[in-house]
VEXDREN-2710 file (C-alpha; in Angstrom, 1 decimal):
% VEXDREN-2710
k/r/px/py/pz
1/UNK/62.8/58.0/-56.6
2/UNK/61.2/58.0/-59.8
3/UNK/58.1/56.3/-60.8
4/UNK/56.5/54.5/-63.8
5/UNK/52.7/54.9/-62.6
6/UNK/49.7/53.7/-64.9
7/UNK/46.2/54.8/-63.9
8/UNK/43.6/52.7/-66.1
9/UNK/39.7/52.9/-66.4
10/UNK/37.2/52.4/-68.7
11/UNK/36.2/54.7/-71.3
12/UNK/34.4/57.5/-69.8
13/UNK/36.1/57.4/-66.4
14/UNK/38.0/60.4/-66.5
15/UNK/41.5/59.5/-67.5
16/UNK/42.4/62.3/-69.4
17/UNK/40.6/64.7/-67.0
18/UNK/43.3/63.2/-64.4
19/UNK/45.9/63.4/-66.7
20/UNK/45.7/67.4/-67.4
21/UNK/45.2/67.9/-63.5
22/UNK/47.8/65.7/-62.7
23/UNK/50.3/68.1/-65.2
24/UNK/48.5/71.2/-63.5
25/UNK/49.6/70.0/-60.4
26/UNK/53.1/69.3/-60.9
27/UNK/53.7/72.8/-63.2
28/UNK/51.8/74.5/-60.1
29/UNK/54.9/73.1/-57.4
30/UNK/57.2/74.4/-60.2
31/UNK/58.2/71.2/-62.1
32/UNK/58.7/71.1/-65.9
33/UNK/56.9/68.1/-67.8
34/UNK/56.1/66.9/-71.4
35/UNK/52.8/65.6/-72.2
36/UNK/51.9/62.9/-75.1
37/UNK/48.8/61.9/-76.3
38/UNK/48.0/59.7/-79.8
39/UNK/44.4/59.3/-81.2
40/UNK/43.1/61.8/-79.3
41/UNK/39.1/61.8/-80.3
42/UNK/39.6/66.5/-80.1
43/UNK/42.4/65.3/-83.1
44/UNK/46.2/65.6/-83.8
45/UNK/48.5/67.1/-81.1
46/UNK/45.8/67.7/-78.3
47/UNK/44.8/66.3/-75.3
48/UNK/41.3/66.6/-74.6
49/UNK/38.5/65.8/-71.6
50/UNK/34.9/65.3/-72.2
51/UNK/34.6/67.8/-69.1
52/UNK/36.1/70.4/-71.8
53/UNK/39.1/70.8/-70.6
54/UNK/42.0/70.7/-73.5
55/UNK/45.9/71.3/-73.6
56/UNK/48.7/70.8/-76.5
57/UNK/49.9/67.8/-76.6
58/UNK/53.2/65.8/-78.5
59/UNK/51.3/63.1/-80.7
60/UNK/52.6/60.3/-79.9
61/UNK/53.6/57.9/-83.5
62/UNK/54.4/54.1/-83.8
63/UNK/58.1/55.2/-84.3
64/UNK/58.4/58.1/-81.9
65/UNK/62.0/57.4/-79.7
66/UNK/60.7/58.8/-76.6
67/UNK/64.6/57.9/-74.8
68/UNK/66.1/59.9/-77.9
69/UNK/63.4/62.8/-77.3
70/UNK/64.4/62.9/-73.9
71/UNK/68.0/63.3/-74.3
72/UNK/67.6/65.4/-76.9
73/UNK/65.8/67.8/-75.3
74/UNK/68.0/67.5/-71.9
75/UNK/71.5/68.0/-74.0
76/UNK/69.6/71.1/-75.3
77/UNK/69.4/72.8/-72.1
78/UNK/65.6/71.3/-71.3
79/UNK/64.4/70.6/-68.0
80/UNK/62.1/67.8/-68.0
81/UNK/60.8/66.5/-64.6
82/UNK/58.1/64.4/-65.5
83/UNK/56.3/63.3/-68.8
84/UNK/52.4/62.6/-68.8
85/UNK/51.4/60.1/-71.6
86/UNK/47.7/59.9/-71.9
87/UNK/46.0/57.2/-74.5
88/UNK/48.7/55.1/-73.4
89/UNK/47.1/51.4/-74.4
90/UNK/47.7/52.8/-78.2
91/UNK/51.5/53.0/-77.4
92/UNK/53.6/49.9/-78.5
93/UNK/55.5/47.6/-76.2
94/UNK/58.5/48.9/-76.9
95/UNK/57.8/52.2/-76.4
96/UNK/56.2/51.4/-73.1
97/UNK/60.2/49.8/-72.5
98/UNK/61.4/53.0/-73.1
99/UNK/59.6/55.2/-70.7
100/UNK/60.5/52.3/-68.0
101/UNK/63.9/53.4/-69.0
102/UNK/63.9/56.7/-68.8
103/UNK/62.2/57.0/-65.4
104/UNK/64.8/54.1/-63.8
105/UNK/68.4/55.8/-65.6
106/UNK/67.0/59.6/-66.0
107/UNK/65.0/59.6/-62.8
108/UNK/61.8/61.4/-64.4
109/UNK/58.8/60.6/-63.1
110/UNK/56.7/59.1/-66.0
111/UNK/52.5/59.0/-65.3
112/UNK/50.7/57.3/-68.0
113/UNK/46.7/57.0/-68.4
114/UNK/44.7/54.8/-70.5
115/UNK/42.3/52.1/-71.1
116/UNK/43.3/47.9/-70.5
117/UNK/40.7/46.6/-72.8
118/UNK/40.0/46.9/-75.8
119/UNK/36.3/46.4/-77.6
120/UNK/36.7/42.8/-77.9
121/UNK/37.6/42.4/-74.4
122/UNK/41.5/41.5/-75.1
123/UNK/44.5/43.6/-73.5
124/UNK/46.2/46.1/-75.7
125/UNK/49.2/45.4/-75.9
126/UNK/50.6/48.8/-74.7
127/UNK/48.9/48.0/-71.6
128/UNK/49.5/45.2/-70.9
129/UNK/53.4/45.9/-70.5
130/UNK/52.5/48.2/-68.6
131/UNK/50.5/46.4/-66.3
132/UNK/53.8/44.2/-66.3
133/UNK/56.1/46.9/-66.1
134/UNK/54.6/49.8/-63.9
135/UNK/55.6/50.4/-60.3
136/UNK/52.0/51.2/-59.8
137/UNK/49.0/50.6/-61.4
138/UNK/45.7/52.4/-60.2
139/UNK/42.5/51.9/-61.0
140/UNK/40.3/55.4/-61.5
141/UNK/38.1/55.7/-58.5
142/UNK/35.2/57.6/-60.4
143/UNK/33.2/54.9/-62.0
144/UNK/32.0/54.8/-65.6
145/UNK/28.5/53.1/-65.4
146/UNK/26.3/50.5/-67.8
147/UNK/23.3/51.6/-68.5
148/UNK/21.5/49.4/-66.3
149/UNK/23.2/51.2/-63.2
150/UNK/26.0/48.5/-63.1
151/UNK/29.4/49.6/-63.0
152/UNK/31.2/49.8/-66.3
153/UNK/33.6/47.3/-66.9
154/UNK/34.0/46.3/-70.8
155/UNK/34.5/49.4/-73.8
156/UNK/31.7/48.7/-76.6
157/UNK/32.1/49.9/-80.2
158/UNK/29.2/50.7/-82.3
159/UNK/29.0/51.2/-85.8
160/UNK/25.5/52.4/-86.8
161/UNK/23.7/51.8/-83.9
162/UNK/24.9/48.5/-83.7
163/UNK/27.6/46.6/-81.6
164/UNK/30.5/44.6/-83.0
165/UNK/33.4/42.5/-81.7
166/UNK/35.3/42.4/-84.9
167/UNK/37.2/44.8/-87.1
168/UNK/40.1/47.2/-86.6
169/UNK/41.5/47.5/-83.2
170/UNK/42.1/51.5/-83.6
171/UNK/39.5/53.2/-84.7
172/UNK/38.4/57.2/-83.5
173/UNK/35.4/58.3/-81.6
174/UNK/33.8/58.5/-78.8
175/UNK/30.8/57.9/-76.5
176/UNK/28.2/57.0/-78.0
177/UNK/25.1/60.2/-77.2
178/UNK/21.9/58.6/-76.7
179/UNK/20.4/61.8/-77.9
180/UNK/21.1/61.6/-81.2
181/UNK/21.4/59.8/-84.4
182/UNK/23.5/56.7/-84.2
183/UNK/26.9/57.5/-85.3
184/UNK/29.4/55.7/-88.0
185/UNK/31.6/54.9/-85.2
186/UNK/31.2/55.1/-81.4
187/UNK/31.6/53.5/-78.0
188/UNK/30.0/52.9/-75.1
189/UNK/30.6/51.7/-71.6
190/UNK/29.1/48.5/-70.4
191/UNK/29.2/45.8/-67.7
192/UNK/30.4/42.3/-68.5
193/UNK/26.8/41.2/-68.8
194/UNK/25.5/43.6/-71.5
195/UNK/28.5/43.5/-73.4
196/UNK/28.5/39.4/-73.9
197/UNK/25.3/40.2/-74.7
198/UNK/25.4/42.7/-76.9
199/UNK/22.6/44.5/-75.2
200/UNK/23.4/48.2/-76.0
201/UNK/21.4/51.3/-74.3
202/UNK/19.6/51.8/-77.8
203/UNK/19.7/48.0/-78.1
204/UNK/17.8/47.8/-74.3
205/UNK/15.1/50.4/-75.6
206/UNK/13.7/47.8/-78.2
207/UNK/13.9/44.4/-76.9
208/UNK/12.6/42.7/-73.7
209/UNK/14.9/42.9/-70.5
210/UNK/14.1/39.5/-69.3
211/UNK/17.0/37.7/-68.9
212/UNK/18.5/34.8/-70.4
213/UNK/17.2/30.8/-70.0
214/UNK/19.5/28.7/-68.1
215/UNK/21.6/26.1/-70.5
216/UNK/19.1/23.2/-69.2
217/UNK/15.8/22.0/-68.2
END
């Protein structure tokens, strides 16, 4: 039987690495796939791993019919066994509908990867019908950390070297490197802590660790 399978992680955690070796393995035992992608940070129509690994990719746009894709591409002669649909939070809840369809009345297997959170700490909604939807949902087992050795939990945005909880909920780029110069826009992983604190790696560097005074005394 066919299944609707969302693996989810925090930025960093490898989801896109699993993604491309999940497709490697299934072309490997001779099945046929499609894979999706939208706002990939390596740009349009690519799916891309911070381990450099890349592959082409079907962007992936608010009004893309994935149901009509599929039949399309079946009625043409296509054989399509599975589709692999990475950056799956950005997809809308209907579309997330859609590929439940397809796996329970076409019987293609349908793998999606993405992130549940986004920088505010509030479900996409992509993923969250999919967390309502999925037959399984899988948490990554490679752990992203904090910067303080804590596991990762929350996605940070930074815009200048600075975190923020406000703005645009889609916005391009990608881990933040601590080497460099602060960029326009970037992310960073960080455990619940940190991130209601707004306490940054670059942030950490500059201000006293000690921690917070209790609410009384």
């Amino acid at each position: 039987m066919a299944e609707l399978t969302f693996w989810t992680g925090t930025m960093d955690a490898g989801k896109s690495t699993l993604a491309l070796q999940t497709n490697h393995n299934h072309s490997a035992r001779g099945r046929s796939g499609r894979i999706f992608t939208t706002h990939d940070r390596g740009g349009e129509q690519q799916i891309t791993s911070r381990l450099g690994l890349r592959h082409d990719a079907l962007e992936v746009t608010p009004d893309l019919d994935f149901w009509q894709y599929t039949v399309d591409a079946l009625t043409h002669g296509a054989r399509i066994d599975y589709l692999i649909c990475d950056e799956a939070q950005f997809y809308t809840p209907g579309q997330i509908e859609t590929l439940a369809k397809i796996v329970d009345e076409l019987q293609i297997d349908v793998f999606c990867f993405g992130i549940l959170t986004d920088f505010r700490t509030r479900l996409f909604p992509g993923a969250a019908r999919l967390v309502e939807l999925a037959d399984r949902t899988e948490v990554l087992q490679v752990e992203a950390l904090c910067w303080c050795g804590k596991r990762a939990t929350h996605n940070a945005r930074t815009e200048d070297g600075i975190m923020v909880v406000e703005g645009e909920v889609v916005v391009v780029g990608d881990v933040e490197d601590l080497q460099g110069p602060p960029a326009e826009v970037a992310y960073e992983v960080l455990c619940r802590q940190h991130h209601r604190r707004k306490l940054t790696a670059a942030r950490a560097k500059a201000v006293s660790l000690a921690p917070e005074p209790l609410p009384f005394g």
